[in-house]
N, C-alpha and C positions, 0 to 999 in steps of 0.2 A: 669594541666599546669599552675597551680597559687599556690605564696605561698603566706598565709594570716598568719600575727602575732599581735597579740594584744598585745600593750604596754600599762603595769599596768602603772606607775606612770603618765604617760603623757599623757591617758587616751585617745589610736588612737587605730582605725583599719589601717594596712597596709599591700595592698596588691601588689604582684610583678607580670611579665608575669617570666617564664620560657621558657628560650629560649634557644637553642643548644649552647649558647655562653656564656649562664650563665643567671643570673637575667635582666629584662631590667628596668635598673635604670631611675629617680629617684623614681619608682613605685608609689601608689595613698597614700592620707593619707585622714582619714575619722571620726572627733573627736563622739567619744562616749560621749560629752559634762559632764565631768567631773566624770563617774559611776564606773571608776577602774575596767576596763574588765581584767576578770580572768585566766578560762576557754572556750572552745568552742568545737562543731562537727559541720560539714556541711553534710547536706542533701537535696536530691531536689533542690540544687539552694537558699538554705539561711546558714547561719550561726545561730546556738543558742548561744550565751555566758551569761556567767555568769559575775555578777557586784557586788563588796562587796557594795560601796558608796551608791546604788540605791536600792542594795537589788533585784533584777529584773532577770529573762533572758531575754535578749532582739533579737529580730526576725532581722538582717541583710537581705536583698535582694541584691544577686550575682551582679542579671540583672542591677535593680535600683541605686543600691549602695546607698539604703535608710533602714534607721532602720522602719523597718513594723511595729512593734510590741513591749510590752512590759508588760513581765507576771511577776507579783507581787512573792519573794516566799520570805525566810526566811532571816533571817541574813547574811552577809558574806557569798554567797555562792560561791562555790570553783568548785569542781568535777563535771562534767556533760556527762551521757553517752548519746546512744540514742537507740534500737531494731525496730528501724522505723518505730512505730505506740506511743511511748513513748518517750518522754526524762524523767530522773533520777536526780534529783540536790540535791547536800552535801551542805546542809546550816551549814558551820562552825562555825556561831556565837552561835548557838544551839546545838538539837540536833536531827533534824529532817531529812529525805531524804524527796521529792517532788516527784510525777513522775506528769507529765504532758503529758494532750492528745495534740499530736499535730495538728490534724485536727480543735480544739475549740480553742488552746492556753489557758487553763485553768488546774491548776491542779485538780486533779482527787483523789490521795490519798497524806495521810500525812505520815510516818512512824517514830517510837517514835526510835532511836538507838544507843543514850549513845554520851556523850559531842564528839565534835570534827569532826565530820563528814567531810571527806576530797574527799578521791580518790575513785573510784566508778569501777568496773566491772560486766561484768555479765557473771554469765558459769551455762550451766545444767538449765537454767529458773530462776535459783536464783539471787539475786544482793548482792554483797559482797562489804561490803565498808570498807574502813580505817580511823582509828579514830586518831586525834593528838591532843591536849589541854595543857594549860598553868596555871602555876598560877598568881598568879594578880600583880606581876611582869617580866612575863615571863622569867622567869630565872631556871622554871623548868617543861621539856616536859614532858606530860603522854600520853599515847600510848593506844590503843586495835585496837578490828577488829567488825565487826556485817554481817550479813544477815540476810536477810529481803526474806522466802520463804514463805509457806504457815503460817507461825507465824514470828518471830522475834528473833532472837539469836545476844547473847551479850557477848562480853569476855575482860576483861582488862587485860592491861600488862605492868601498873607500869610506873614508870618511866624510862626515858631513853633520848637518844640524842635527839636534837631538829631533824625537818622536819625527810626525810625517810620513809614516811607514802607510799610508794606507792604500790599497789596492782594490781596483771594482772593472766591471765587465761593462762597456758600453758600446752596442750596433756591433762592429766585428772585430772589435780590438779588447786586450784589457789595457789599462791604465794605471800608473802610481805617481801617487805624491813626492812633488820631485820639482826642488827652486821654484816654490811659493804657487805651486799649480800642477797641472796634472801634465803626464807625457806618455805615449803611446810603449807600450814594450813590445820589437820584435821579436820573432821567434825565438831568437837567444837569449831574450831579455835584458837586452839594451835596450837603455833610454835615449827614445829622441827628443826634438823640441818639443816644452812646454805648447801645449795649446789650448789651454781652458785653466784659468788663471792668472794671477799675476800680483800675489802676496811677499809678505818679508817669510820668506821661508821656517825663520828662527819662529816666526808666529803661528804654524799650520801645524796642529795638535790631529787633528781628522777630519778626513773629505770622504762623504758617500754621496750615493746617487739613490733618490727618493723618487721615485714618477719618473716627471722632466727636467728634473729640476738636481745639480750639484749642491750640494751644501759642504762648504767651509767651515770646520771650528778653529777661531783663532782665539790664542793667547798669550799676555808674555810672563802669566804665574803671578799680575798684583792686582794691576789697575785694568787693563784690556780684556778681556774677554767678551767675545761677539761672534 
């Protein structure tokens, strides 16, 4: 019955009630004192987010509406899942995943899995992440994919559009964002053909899967966003 959004540049927690009438405005605001909140899950009554500025996930309390907590990890971290005994975090300024126990707030493992580390899933016990990177004037995206099972697998895929990195588990496959729609990854994390989509790629900022239902966010950073 609540919607929580974390606003990157202005660096708030905001949360709303939901109410049969719609949001009940003007909802709370709750400064993350300047750490540029990323990503987030909620669990048990807290919020984990991710902070590029701080470098941290930092522990939210629902009840309190107090930041509890604040776990050290990599650079820029972006993606964060959770199998409710772990959380997973994409430190994008590297090249690491994190998982962290949540009972200690401590990470627990490091995992080594190629520049970029973004968007994170997990299917079949494995974690499948999505890779994005820049060069040192970001004017040119490079792309792969990794899991992290009983070893490490790693696969690049060159350059290409900027963002689109996103990655989700659907029926027995996963899936990444990939020429304007999504495409199946085999075992090595190759991309096959597109089959669910059929967007300007340059436009697809992020695709999850909600119910039954794929949602697309496109944009082209002025006038389109939809």
């Amino acid at each position: 019955n609540k919607l929580i959004v974390l606003v990157n540049n202005s660096h708030l927690i905001k949360i709303y009630d939901i109410t049969e009438n719609g949001l009940s405005m003007p909802g709370i605001e709750v400064s993350t004192e300047g750490s540029s909140p990323r990503e987030m899950v909620v669990l048990d009554g807290y919020i984990y987010f991710t902070n590029w500025n701080t470098s941290d996930v930092k522990v939210f309390n629902l009840y309190t509406y107090n930041i509890d907590a604040s776990i050290p990890v990599g650079p820029n971290p972006e993606g964060i899942i959770t199998d409710g005994s772990s959380l997973w975090v994409a430190n994008s300024g590297c090249s690491t995943v994190h998982e962290i126990n949540i009972s200690s707030n401590s990470v627990i493992n490091e995992y080594v899995v190629g520049q970029g580390p973004q968007s994170l899933v997990k299917h079949n016990e494995a974690i499948y992440v999505s890779r994005t990177f820049y060069n040192d004037d970001w004017t040119i995206a490079y792309h792969g994919a990794s899991k992290i099972d009983e070893t490490v697998t790693i696969n690049e895929y060159g350059a290409g559009s900027a963002c689109g990195g996103s990655v989700l588990s659907h029926n027995s496959d996963v899936m990444r964002s990939f020429d304007g729609g999504l495409a199946r990854m085999d075992s090595e994390l190759n991309l096959e053909d597109v089959t669910i989509g059929n967007f300007n790629q340059d436009y697809v900022y992020h695709v999850e899967k909600i119910g039954e239902n794929f949602w697309f966010a496109l944009t082209d950073y002025q006038d389109m966003n939809e």
